[in-house]
C-alpha positions as CSV (number, residue, x, y, z in Angstrom):
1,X,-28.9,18.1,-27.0
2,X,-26.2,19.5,-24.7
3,X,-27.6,17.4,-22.0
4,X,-27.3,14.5,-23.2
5,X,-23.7,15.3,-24.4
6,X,-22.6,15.7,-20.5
7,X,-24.2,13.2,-19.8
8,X,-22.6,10.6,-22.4
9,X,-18.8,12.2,-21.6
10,X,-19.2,12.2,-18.2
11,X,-19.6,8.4,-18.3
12,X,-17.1,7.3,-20.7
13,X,-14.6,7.0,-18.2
14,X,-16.3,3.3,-17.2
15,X,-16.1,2.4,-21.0
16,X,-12.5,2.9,-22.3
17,X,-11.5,0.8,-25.3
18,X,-8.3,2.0,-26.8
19,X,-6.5,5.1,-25.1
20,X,-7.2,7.8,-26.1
21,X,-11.2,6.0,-27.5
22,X,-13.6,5.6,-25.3
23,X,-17.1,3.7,-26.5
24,X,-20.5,4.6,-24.8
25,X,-23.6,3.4,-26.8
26,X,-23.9,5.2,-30.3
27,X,-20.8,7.9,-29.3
28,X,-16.7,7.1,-28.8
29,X,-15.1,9.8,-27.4
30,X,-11.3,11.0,-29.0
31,X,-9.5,12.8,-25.8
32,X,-5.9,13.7,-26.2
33,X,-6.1,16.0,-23.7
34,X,-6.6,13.5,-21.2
35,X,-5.0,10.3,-22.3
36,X,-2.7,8.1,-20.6
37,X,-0.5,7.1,-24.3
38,X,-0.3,10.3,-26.3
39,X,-0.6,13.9,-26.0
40,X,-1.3,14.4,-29.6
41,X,-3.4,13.5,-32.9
42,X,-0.9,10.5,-34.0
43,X,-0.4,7.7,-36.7
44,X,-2.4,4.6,-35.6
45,X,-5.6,6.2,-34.6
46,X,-7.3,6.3,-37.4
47,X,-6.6,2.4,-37.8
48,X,-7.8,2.3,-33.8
49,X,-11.1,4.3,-34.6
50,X,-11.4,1.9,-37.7
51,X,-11.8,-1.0,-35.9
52,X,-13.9,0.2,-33.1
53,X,-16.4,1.0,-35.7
54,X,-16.0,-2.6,-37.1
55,X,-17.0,-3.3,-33.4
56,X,-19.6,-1.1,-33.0
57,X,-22.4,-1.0,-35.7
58,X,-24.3,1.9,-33.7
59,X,-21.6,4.2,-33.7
60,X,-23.2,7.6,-35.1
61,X,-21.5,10.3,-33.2
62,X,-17.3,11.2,-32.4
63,X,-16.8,13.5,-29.6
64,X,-13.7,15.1,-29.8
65,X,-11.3,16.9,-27.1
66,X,-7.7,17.6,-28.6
67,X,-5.3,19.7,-28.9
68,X,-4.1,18.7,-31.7
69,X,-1.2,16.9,-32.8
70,X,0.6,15.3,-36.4
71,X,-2.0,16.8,-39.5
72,X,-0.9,14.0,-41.6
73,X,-2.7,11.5,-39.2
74,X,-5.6,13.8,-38.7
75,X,-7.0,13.7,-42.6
76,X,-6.0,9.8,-42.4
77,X,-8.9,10.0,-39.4
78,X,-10.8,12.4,-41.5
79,X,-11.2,9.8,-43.9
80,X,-12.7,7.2,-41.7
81,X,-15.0,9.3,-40.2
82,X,-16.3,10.7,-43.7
83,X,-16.6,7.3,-44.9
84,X,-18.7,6.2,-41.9
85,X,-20.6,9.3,-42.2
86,X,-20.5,9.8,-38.7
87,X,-21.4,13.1,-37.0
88,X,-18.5,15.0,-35.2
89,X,-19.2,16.8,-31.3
90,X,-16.9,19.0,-29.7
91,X,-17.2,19.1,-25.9
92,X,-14.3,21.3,-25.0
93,X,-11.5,22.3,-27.1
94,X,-10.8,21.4,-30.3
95,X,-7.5,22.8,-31.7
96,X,-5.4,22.4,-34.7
97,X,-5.0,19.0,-37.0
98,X,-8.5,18.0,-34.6
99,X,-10.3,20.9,-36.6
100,X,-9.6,18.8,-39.8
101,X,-11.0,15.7,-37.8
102,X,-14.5,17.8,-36.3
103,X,-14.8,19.0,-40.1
104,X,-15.3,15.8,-41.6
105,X,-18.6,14.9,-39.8
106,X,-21.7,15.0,-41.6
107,X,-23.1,17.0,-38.9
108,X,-21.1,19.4,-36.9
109,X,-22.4,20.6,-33.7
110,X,-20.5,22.6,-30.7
111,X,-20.8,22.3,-27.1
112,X,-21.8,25.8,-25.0
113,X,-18.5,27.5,-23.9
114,X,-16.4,24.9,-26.4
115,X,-13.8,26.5,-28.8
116,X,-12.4,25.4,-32.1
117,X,-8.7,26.6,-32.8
118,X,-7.3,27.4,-36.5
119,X,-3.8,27.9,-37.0
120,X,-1.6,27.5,-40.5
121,X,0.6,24.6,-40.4
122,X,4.8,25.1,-39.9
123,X,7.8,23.2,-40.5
124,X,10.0,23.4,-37.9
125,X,13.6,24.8,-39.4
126,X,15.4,21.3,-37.6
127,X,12.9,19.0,-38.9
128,X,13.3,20.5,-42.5
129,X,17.2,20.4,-41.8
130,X,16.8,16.4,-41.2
131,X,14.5,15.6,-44.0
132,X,16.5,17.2,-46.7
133,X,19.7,15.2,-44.6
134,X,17.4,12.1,-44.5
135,X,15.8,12.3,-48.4
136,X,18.2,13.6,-50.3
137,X,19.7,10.8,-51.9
138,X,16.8,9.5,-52.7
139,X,15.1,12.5,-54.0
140,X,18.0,13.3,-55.9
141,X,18.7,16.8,-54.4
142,X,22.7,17.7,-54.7
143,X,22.4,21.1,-53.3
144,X,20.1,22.4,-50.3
145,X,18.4,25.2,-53.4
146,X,17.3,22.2,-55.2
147,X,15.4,20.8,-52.2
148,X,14.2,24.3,-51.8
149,X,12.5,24.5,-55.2
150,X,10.8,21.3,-54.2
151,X,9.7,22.5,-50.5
152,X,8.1,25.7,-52.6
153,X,6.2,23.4,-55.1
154,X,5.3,20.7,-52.6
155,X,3.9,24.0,-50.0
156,X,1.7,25.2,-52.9
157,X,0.2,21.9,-53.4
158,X,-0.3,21.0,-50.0
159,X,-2.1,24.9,-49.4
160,X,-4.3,23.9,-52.2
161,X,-5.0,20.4,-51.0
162,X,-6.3,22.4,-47.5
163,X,-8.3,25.0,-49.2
164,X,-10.0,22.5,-51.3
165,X,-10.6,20.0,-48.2
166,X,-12.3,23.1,-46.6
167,X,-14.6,23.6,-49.4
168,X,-15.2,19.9,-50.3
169,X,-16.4,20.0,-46.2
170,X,-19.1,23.0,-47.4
171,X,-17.1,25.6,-45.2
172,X,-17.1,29.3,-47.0
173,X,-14.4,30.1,-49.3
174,X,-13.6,33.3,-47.0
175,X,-13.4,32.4,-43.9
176,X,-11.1,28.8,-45.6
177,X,-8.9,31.4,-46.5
178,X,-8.8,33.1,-43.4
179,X,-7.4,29.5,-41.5
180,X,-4.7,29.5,-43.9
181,X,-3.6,32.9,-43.0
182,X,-3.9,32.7,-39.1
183,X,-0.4,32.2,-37.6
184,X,1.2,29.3,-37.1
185,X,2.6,30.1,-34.1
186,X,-1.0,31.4,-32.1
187,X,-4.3,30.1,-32.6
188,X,-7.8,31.5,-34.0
189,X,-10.6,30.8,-32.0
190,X,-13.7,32.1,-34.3
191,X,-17.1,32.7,-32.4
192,X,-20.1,30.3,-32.4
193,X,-21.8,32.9,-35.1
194,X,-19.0,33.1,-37.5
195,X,-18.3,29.0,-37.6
196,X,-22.2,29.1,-38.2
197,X,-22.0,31.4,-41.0
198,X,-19.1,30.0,-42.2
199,X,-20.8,26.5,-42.6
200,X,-18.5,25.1,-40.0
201,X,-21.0,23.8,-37.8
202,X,-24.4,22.7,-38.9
203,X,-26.1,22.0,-36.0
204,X,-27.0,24.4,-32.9
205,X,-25.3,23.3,-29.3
């Protein structure tokens, strides 16, 4: 299998469709890392990947090399991907809101030497500054305490909505706690024998 892997990636490059996608037979690649347009997991790309399927009948397999990017946008690819019940690859590095992405292939499989990164999400402290600034006439929040009793409800459901995403995906309930815990500001890159364990990946290399 990991031959054939190399051997489909190291092709793509003659096959681009829509930076960062790349289409070669029954696998489109999902590179980041390497794209001309965008450093990051963004809005748009899961309409992108939705019409390249439309396009592409055979598609069974996404290969994924990322970094990660807006989380947001990498459950709205999630969904596409568990909808097409495609299978999800990781060639090099798959970090962050692309772990969301790799888990929602039917099967999982990891390239030799490849890692998967876990981190809890953050809110950077300017961004919430800005969205209670931005929202909070609409919301209805008169004093920065009331938007905080909503930012500690709304982080409670959105914890939930991960944990339960993590075990919808068949992944243990330990080790879904564990990615919750990990810091946001570092990442956790488990071994090949504890993502197997942990019913992360399903198939060998």
């Amino acid at each position: 299998m990991r031959t054939i892997h190399i051997a489909l990636l190291t092709s793509f490059a003659t096959n681009a469709v829509a930076d960062p996608f790349t289409v070669n037979g029954n696998a489109v690649l999902y590179d980041t890392i390497n794209s001309a347009v965008t450093e990051e997991i963004d809005f748009g790309h899961a309409e992108t990947l939705l019409e390249i399927l439309k396009g592409n009948e055979n598609i069974e397999m996404l290969i994924l090399n990322s970094e990660g990017g807006l989380i947001e946008a990498g459950y709205d690819i999630a969904d596409i991907v568990i909808d097409a019940e495609l299978n999800t690859h990781v060639e090099f590095i798959c970090e962050s809101a692309c772990a969301t992405v790799f888990l929602a292939g039917n099967k999982r499989s990891l390239e030799l030497g490849a890692k998967i990164g876990f981190h809890s999400s953050y809110w950077a402290a300017e961004d919430i500054q800005e969205y209670f600034i931005s929202e909070k006439d609409t919301k209805g929040w008169e004093t920065p305490f009331e938007f905080a009793s909503w930012l500690y409800e709304d982080t409670q459901a959105e914890v939930f909505s991960v944990f339960e995403y993590l075990l919808e995906r068949g992944v243990n309930a330990q080790f879904a706690i564990r990615t919750l815990k990990a810091s946001s500001d570092s990442m956790w890159y488990p071994r090949r024998a504890e993502l197997e364990a942990a019913g992360v990946l399903t198939e060998g290399p």
